[in-house]
C-alpha positions, -999 to +999 in steps of 0.1 A: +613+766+133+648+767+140+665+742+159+686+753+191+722+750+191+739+737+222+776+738+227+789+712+250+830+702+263+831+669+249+862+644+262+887+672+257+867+686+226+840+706+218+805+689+204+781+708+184+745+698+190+719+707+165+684+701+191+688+681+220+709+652+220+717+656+182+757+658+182+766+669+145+805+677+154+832+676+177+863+691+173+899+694+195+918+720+176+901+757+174+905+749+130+885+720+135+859+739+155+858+768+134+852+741+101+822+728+118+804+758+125+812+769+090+805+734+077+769+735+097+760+776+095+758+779+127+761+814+136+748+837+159+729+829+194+741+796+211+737+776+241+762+766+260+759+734+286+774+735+320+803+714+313+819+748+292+821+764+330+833+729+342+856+716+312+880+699+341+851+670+341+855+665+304+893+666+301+905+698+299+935+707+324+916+739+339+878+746+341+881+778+308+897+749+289+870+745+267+856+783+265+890+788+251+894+765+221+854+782+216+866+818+211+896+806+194+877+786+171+854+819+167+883+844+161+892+821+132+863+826+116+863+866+123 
C-alpha cells in the first residue's frame, strides 16, 4: 500500500508528510525542497493541505508564498 503524501506550508517552509502526521522534511529554499523529494522519491500525485492556499498563516508575506517555493522546488528537479 502506498502511503499518501501531504504537502503542508510549514513556519515559512514547506513540510513533507509521508501518512498523516509523519513530517519527514521541511525545507525554506526551493534546493532544499527539491533535495527532499529526491532524497524521499516522492513523485507524482500529492496532497496538498489548506495552509498552501493560505501560506500568510504560516509565514509567508502573501497567501501563493508557499505554492511558489513548491513549483520552484519542482522545476529544479525538471
Amino acid at each position: 500500500m502506498t502511503e499518501t503524501i501531504f504537502i503542508d506550508a510549514d513556519k515559512g517552509g514547506v513540510a513533507i508528510f509521508k501518512g498523516a502526521g509523519n513530517k519527514v522534511a521541511r525545507a525554506t529554499t526551493a534546493k532544499t525542497l527539491a533535495y527532499a523529494l529526491d532524497t524521499h522519491n516522492i513523485f507524482g500525485e500529492v496532497m496538498f493541505c489548506s495552509t498552501m492556499d493560505f501560506a500568510t498563516e504560516e509565514g509567508f508575506a502573501t497567501n501563493d508564498g508557499a505554492r511558489n517555493l513548491w513549483d520552484a522546488a519542482v522545476a529544479l528537479r525538471n
